[in-house]
N, C-alpha and C positions, 0 to 999 in steps of 0.2 A: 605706498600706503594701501594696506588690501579695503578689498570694497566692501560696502556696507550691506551689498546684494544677499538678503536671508538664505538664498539657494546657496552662495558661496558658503555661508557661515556653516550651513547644515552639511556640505561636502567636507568642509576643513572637519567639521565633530565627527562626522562618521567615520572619516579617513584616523583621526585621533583614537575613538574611541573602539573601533570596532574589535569584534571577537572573532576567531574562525573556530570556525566546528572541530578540531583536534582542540584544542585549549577548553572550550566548551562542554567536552567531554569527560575532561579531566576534573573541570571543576563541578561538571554534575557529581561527581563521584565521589569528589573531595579525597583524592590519594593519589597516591602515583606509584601505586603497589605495581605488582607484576600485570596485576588485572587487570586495571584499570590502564594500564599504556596498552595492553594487546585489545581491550576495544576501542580504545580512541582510532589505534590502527587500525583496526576493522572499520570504524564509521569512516577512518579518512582513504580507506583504498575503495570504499562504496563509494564514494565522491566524488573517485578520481572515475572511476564507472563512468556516475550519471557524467560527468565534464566530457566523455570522450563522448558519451551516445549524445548527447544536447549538440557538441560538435557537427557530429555527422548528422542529425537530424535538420541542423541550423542549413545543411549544405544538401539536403539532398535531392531538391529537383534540381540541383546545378549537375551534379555527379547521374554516373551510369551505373546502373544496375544494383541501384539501391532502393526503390519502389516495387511494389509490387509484389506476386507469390515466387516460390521457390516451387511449386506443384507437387512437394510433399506433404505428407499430411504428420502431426505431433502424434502423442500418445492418446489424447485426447480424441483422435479423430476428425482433428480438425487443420484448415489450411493452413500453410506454416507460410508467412510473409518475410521477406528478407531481410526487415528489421529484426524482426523476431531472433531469426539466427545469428547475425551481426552483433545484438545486442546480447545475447546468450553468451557469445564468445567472448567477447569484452569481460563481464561479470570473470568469466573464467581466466582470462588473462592475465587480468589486474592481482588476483588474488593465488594463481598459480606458483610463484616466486616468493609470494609472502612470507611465507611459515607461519600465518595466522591459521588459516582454518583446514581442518583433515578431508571437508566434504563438502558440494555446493549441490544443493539439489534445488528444480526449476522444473515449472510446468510444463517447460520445453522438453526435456526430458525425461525418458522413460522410467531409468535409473539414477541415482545418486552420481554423482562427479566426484573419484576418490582420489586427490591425491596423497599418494602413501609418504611420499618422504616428508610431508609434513604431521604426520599422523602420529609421532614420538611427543611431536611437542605442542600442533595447534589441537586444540580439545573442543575448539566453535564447530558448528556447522551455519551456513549461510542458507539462507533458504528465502527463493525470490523468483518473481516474476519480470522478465525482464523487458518487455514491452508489455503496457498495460493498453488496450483499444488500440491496437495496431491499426485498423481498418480506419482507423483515421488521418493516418498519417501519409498513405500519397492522396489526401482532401487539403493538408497542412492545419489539419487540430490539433488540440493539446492530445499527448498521452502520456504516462508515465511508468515509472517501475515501483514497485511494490518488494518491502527486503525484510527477514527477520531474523534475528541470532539468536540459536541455542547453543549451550553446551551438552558435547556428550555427555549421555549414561551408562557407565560401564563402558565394556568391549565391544565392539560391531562385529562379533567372532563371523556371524555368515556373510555379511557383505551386504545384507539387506535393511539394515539402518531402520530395524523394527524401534531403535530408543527416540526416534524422532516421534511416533507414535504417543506424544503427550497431548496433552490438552494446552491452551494456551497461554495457562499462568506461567507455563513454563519456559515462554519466552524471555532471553534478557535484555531485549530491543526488537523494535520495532520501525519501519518507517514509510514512506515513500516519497520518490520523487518526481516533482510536475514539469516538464518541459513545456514550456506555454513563450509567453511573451517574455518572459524571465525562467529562471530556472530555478528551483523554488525546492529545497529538498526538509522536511519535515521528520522530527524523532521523538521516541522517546524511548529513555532507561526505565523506565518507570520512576522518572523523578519529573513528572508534567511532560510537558507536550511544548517543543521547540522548533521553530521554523529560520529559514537560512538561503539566502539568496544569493547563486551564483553573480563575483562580479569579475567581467569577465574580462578586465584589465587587469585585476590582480593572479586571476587566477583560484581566487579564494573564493567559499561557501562564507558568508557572512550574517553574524545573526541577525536577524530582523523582527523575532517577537520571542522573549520568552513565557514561561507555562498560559499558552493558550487555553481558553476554557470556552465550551461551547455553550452557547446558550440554552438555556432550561426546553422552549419551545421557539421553534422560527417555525416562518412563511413556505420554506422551498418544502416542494416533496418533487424528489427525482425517481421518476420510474420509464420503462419504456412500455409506456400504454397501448403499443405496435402489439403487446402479446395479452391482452386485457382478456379476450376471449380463451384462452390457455391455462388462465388461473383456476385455482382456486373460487369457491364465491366467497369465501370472507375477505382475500385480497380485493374482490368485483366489489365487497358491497364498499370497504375502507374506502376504495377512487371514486367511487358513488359519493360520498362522504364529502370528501372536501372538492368536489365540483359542485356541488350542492351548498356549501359554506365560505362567509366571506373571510379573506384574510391569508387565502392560500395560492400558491403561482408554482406553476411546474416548471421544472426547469430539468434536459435533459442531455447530454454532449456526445453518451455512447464510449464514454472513456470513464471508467470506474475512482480513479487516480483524482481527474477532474471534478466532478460531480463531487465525491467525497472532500475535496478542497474545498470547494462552497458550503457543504454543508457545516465542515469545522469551523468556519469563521464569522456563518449568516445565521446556523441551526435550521431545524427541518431536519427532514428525515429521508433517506435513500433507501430505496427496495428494491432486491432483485429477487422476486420469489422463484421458488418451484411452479413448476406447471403439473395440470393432473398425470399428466405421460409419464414427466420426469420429475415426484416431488423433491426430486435432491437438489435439483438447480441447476447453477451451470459453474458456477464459482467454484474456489479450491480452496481449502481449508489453512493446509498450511502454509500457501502461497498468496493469498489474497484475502480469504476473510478474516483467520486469528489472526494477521501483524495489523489490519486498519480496527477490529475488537480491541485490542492492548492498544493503541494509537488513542482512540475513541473514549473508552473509559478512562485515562490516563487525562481527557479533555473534563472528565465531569457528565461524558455522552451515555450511552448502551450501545451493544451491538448484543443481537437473538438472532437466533433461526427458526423464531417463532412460537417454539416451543421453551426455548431456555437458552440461556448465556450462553454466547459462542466461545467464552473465553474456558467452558466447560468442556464442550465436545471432544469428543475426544477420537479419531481418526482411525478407521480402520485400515487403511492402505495408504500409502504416500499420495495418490493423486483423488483422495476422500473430496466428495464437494458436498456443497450446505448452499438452502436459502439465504441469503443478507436481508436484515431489515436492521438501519445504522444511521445513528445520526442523536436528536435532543431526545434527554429521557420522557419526557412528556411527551413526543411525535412518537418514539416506537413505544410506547405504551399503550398508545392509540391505539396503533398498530394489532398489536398484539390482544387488543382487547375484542376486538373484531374476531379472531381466531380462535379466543378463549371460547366469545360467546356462541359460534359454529360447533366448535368442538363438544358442548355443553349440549346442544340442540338438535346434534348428532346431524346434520343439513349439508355433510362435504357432498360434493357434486366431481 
């Protein structure tokens, strides 16, 4: 006789009813033309991705030589952790054999990742950040990857994949994925906003919330106020703002992936501005701001770079960076109004 235990009842329905992100995919889409099975492919070899790197992260103060720097430095200039590389490769692994996509380009790299013998047939380009807040990971915090798909434009005749150079309506997905206590990988087609939790006896990404929508205004504002004196004063006077009013609570993890997870589900709003040195930021455009912009709006949210839609900008180089301000349209409106009214008063500092 099975038990009357609710927990059981709820494991037998989800074990019945559940969806996995390929079937998912297809029925966002509602076809199963040529196109729509070559992204399902696409989202289901990013899955097999995050499964391998959630693995290897699951495991990795037990293993050697998987913490810590490699003493190279990215394109970027900055210190490349062994996750980083690990995880870069994987992305490339997974999709090398494919015949989905002709190119993967990543922050990690300098140049595009061309594989040619796919380039007859895959017409994608993948474009992803493969560890997101790495620097959190030999602490054992969350981090995650960040992925977006475009189709090419035309021929890539010089090699230098100037057609990526769109703005970011021009995405045809979007996502990222959160390695946390679960593993938790989030999309969208631009048909809403979909979440999907590794289980890790089946092996399956399974859905757990379809078209999430983010609330108009929440409580969180996530920034790291470590660079408060760096800003901006219209960024100074906005933190002034809500230290000063009730109803607001910070919350900050150092893991972009993360932070943005709270903010899709709780609302609030996340900033990572420019500093006066650097008003560009530190973000990347095609790799981490436009795929959580399309994520974001896709929820009912915004995402600017202060001055206008991030989903507008439009990229002078492949490694282009931009302010973040993201999260409910009412918080970056705030935001933003702060800025308007500096900018009006002519008062940047």
């Amino acid at each position: 006789m099975l038990s009357a235990d609710p927990v059981v009842k709820t494991e037998l329905s989800l074990d019945r009813d559940c969806t996995t992100l390929s079937r998912h995919v297809l029925q966002q889409l509602q076809s199963f033309s040529p196109d729509a099975q070559d992204l399902s492919a696409i989202m289901t070899r990013i899955a097999l991705a995050g499964k391998l790197i959630s693995r290897r992260l699951s495991r990795a103060g037990l293993m050697a030589d998987v913490l810590g720097f490699t003493g190279e430095t990215n394109v970027q200039g900055e210190e490349v952790k062994k996750m980083d590389v690990f995880a870069n490769d994987v992305f490339i692994a997974v999709f090398k054999q494919s015949g989905l996509v002709c190119r993967l380009a990543s922050e990690e790299m300098d140049d595009p990742y061309y594989i040619p013998e796919n380039c007859p047939i895959g017409r994608y380009t993948l474009l992803y950040d493969p560890i997101d807040g790495s620097s959190n990971v030999d602490i054992n915090l969350n981090v995650g990857s960040i992925f977006s798909i475009r189709q090419g434009i035309g021929e890539d005749l010089n090699g230098d994949a100037s057609d990526l150079l769109q703005d970011g309506h021009q995405q045809l997905a979007a996502g990222y994925i959160l390695y946390g206590p679960s593993t938790v990988l989030v999309y969208s087609l631009g048909h809403g906003v979909h979440s999907f939790i590794l289980d890790p006896s089946l092996g399956e990404f399974i859905l757990a919330q379809e078209n999430i929508k983010i609330p108009d205004h929440g409580p969180v504002y996530s920034t790291n106020e470590g660079n408060f004196w760096q800003w901006d004063e219209a960024i100074r006077d906005y933190t002034r703002y809500v230290h000063r009013h009730e109803g607001y609570t910070a919350r900050y993890s150092g893991a972009l992936v993360g932070d943005m997870h709270r903010i899709l589900l709780q609302g609030g709003v996340f900033l990572y501005p420019g500093t006066v040195k650097k008003p560009e930021g530190k973000l990347r455009l095609l790799y981490e701001t436009a795929p959580l912009a399309f994520l974001i709006e896709q929820a009912g949210g915004r995402a600017s770079n202060g001055e206008q839609s991030l989903l507008d900008v439009v990229p002078t180089h492949l490694h282009t960076r931009t302010p973040l301000i993201i999260g409910s349209k009412e918080d970056v409106k705030l935001v933003e109004s702060f800025i308007e009214d500096h900018r009006q008063r002519g008062t940047k500092k």
